[in-house]
N, C-alpha and C positions, 0 to 999 in steps of 0.2 A: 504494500500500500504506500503510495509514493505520496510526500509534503502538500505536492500542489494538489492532489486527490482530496486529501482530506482536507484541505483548504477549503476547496469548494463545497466539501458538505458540511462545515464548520459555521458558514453566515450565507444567506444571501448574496451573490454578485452584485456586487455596486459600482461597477468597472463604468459602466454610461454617465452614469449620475455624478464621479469624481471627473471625468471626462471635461463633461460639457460645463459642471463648473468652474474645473481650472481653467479654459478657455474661455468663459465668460469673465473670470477676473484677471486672466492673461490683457483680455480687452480692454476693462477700466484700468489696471495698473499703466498701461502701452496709453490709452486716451487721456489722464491724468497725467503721468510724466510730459506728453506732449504740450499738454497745458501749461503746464508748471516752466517748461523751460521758451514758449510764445511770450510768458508771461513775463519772465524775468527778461527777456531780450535776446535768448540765445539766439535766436531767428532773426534778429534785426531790433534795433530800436523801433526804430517805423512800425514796425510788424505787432511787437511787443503793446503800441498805446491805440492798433484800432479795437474796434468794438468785439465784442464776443462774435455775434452775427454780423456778418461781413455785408455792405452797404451792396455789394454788389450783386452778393448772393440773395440778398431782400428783393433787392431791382430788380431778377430773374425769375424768384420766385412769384414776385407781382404779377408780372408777367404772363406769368403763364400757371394760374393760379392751380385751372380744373385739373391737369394734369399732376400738380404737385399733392394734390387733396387726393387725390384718388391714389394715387403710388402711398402716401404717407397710412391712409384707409388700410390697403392691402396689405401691408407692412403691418400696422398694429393688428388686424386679424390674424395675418400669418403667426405671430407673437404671441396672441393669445392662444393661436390654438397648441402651439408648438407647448409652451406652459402645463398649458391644461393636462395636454397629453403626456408629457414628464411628471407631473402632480401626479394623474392616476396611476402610472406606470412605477411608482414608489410605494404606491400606498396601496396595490393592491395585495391579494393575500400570496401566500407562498405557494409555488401549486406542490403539489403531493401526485406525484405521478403512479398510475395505476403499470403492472407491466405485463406484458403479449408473449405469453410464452409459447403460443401458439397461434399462424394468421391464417388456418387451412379453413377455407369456407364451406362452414356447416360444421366444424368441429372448434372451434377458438376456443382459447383457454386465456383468461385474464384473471392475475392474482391482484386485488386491489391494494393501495398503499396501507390500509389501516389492516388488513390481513397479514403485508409482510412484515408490519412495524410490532402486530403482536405476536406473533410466533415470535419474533427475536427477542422480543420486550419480556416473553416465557421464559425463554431459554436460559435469557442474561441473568433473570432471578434465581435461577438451581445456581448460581454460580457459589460458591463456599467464599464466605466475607461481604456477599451484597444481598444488603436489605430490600431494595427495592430496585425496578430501571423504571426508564421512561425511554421509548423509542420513536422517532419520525421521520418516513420515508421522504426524503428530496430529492433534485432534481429532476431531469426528466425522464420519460419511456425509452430514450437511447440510454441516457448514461442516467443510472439512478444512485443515490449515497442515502446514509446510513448518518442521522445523528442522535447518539447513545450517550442517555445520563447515566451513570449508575453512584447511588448511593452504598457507601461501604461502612460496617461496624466498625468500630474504634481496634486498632491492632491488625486489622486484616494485610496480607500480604499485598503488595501494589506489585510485584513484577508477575505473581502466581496468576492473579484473575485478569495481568493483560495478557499471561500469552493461554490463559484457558476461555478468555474472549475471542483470539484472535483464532485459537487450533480448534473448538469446539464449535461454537456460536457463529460466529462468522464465515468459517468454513462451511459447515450445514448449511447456512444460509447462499453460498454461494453454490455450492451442489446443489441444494432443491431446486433455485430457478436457473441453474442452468449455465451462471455467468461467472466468466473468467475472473473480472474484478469486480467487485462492489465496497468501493469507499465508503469510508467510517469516518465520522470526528466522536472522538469520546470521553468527555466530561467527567470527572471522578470526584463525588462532594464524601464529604465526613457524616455519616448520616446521626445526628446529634436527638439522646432519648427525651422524652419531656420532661419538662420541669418538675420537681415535686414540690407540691404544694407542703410549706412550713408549717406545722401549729403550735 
């Protein structure tokens, strides 16, 4: 199981969304310093004391009004939809990919995500030192991963339940459905008893 493997079933990709922000503030940093340096002079004195809005560029625009309205229109539409559609594209839910172990028409066979995530979420519990798991099947029906909590008793061995995660549980799981790899990210908390009440 290789780093960038279990990277990706570790968090959601946010590879777009770092993207188009860095180049959105690539923008105002690159727009700002240009300001910064019109302003202090580095372009010229002259340059440095005309107006924000260029006299020239007002005359042109006068000019030719309908067409500047309308290009400015489709621009701030394009913007908002662009928005919009980054907004939802954040905020929608994780999908949980169901998977096709079979595509022969009239016999298919589809194990769903909450089927594969509790046989393993079974499994992980027989494990000797863990209390409890929690399992959720991510990414997609090509490449699917595996992100595994498992709570552990106080004292329990950390190297014994990863490699009888990794040679039991993990292995079963990739021999039922079939698959060469199936990335894991796995979480290991202290699983802490309740408080007792003082009297």
């Amino acid at each position: 199981m290789s780093k960038t493997a279990a990277a990706k079933a570790l968090s959601r990709s946010s590879t777009g969304e770092r993207t188009l922000t860095f180049l959105v503030g690539l923008l105002a940093f690159l727009g700002g310093t240009l300001a910064l340096v019109v302003g202090l002079g580095g372009l010229g004195e002259f340059r440095g004391r005309r107006p924000l809005l260029d006299p020239i560029a007002v005359d042109w625009l006068g000019g030719h009004a309908t067409p500047a309205r309308t290009t400015a229109i489709v621009l701030g539409v394009l913007l908002f939809v662009l928005g919009l559609r980054w907004a939802l594209r954040s905020l929608r839910p994780e999908p949980r990919p169901d998977l096709e172990l079979d595509r022969t028409e009239g016999a298919e066979l589809v194990v769903t995500a909450a089927a594969v995530a509790g046989a393993v979420q079974a499994d992980a519990e027989q494990l000797a030192g863990v209390s409890r798991a929690r399992v959720r099947a991510v990414g997609s029906r090509t490449s699917p991963a595996l992100r595994i909590t498992l709570w552990l008793h106080e004292g329990t061995d950390l190297k014994g339940v990863w490699a009888e995660l990794d040679e039991r549980v993990l292995a079963r799981a990739r021999a039922s459905l079939g698959l060469a790899s199936l990335p894991a990210a796995v979480r290991l908390e202290l699983d802490t008893s309740p408080a007792k009440r003082v009297r």
